[in-house]
Residue, then its C-alpha position, 0 to 999 in steps of 0.5 A: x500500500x502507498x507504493x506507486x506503479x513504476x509506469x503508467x500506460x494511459x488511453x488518450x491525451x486528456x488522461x495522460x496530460x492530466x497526470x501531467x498537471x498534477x506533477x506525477x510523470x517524470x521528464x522523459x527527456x534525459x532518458x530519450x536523448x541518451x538512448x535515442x538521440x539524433x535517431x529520433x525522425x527514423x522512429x516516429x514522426x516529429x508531430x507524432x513524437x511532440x503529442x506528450x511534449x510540453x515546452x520541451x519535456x517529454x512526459x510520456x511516449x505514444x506507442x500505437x496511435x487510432x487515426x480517424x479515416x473514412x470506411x466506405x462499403x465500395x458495392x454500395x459506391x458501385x451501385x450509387x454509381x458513385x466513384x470511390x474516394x481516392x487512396x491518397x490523403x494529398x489528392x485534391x478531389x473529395x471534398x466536404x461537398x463531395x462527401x455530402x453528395x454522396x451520403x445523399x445519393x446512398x441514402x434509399x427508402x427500398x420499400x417505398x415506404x417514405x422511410x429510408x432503409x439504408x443511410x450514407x453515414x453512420x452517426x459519427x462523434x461530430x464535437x471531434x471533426x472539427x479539425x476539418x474546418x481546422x477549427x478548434x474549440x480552443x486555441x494552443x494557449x488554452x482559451x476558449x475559441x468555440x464562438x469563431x466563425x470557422x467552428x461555428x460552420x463546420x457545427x452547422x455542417x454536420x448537423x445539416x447531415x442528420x436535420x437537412x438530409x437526413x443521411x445518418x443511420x445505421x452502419x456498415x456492419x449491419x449494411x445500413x450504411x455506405x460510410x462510417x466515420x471510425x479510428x484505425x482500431x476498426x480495422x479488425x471489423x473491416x477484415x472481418x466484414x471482407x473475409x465474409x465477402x463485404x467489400x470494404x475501402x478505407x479512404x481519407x477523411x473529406x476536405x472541408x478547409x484541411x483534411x484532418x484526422x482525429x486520432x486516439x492515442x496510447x502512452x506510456x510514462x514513468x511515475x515521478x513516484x516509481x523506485x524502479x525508474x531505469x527498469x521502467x524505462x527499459x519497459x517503454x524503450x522496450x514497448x516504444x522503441x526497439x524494433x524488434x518488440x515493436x514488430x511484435x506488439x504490432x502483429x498484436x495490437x489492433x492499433x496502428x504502432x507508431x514506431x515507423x518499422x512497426x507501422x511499415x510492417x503492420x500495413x504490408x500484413x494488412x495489405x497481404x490480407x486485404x489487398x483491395x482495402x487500401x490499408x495505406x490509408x491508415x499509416x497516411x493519415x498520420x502525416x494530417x493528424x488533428x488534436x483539438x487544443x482542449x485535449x491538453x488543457x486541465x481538466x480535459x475530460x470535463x471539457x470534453x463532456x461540455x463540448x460534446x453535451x454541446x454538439x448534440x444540442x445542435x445535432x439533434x436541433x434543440x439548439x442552434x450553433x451558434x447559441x449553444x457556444x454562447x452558452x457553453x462559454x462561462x463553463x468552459x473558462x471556469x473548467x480551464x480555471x480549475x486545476x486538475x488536482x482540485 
């Protein structure tokens, strides 16, 4: 009893920069600089790397990461006769207006009944798409932006999907929907749904002002606590670093690793199992991820519930965007006031 855990393997950023506010994670940065060094870049991606860092101490390591991208039943596309989005999260085309376009053309009432039977999307969590419009509900300095003109919009947007065109319903896993919003982690559905003879295509996340890709993330720290600190290093080296183990915590985990070689690996036995899914698209999508500011932010998670509580007031139409912003500023401000200890 009393003795702190030596490491702290934590789901999501919120959970984890808590922690951090609360001065329990040991600086990891002596430690990366002596065995890692100059070969940072050929591990992880710099903005993959920076996630857990503040003003330059690293407090934690990602070791897999759940990218937002886009699955798309492609015999639905076909017989829409829409053309599949593309492979390439760089292409110029698939755009927010395109993606709408064909939400409402897969959108079919079979029976005639006057209700549709098969939707173009699935419900997706909207309070966290608005990387789409590269629009935040805060800024990189913790203060409250919901109220700008850009966030705003892209909460008008989406919500026209289930008030305006009513295109949101079922999924593709029950084939009641041609699209579903999901992180990398349903990539295992998607094998599943193909080795049964779905034929399931992961395409980038639409372009409205950027493309962006909400991402979940897990990480590892030490406990500023832990009496053990060189073995609990040895541990994060061994499930973050080392290419060897990485590999195989890749062939484990339905995430996507972020250590470079284990990601390469991951997707190339992907792409054997599922050739025609596009599972590039999973590691690509790192190269274009979107982290809303409030996720660093003391006391995260009451935001998260806040701004979340918020977009289903607008997504259902109870109330308009740009009211619920309003009224969602003193609460948000007194969140952030807050610290995470309290």
């Amino acid at each position: 009893a009393g003795i702190p855990p030596d490491v702290i393997r934590v789901d999501g950023p919120p959970n984890i920069r808590a922690l951090w506010y609360m001065g329990i994670c040991e600086d990891l940065t002596p430690y990366v600089q002596r065995d890692v060094g100059a070969n940072l870049t050929n591990i992880w991606l710099k903005n993959v790397y920076d996630i857990y860092n503040d003003n330059g101490v690293q407090y934690a390591l990602v070791s897999d990461l759940s990218p937002t991208n886009l699955y798309v039943d492609a015999d639905r596309f076909a017989s829409a006769g829409l053309v599949l989005p593309p492979k390439q999260w760089n292409a110029p085309n698939w755009t927010w207006n395109d993606f709408v376009n064909a939400a409402r053309k897969l959108t079919v009432d079979i029976n005639g009944d006057g209700v549709n039977d098969t939707f173009g999307v699935g419900s997706f969590n909207g309070w966290r798409q608005t990387g789409l419009w590269n629009a935040g509900w805060m800024d990189e300095n913790v203060n409250y932006t919901g109220k700008s003109p850009q966030l705003i919009e892209a909460l008008e947007e989406m919500a026209r999907l289930y008030l305006e065109y009513g295109v949101v319903g079922g999924t593709i896993a029950n084939s009641g929907a041609g699209m579903q919003i999901m992180q990398s982690n349903y990539v295992n559905n998607a094998l599943t749904l193909t080795a049964g003879g779905r034929n399931i295509y992961i395409a980038p996340m639409p372009i409205a002002e950027q493309r962006a890709s909400q991402v979940g993330i897990i990480g590892y720290a030490i406990h500023k606590g832990s009496r053990q600190r060189e073995l609990a290093w040895d541990f994060i080296r061994y499930m973050c670093i080392e290419t060897e183990s990485t590999l195989k915590y890749g062939e484990a985990s339905n995430r996507l690793p972020s250590h470079r070689l284990a990601q390469r690996d991951y997707i190339t036995r992907l792409a054997v199992e599922a050739p025609e899914m596009n599972v590039q698209s999973l590691a690509d999508a790192t190269y274009h991820l979107w982290i809303d500011p409030y996720f660093m932010a003391p006391n995260a998670n009451e935001i998260e519930a806040t701004v979340r509580s918020a977009w289903e007031q607008v997504r259902n139409g109870i109330v308009p965007a740009r009211q619920v912003v309003e009224e969602i500023e003193p609460r948000i401000i007194d969140i952030v006031s807050r610290k995470s200890s309290d």
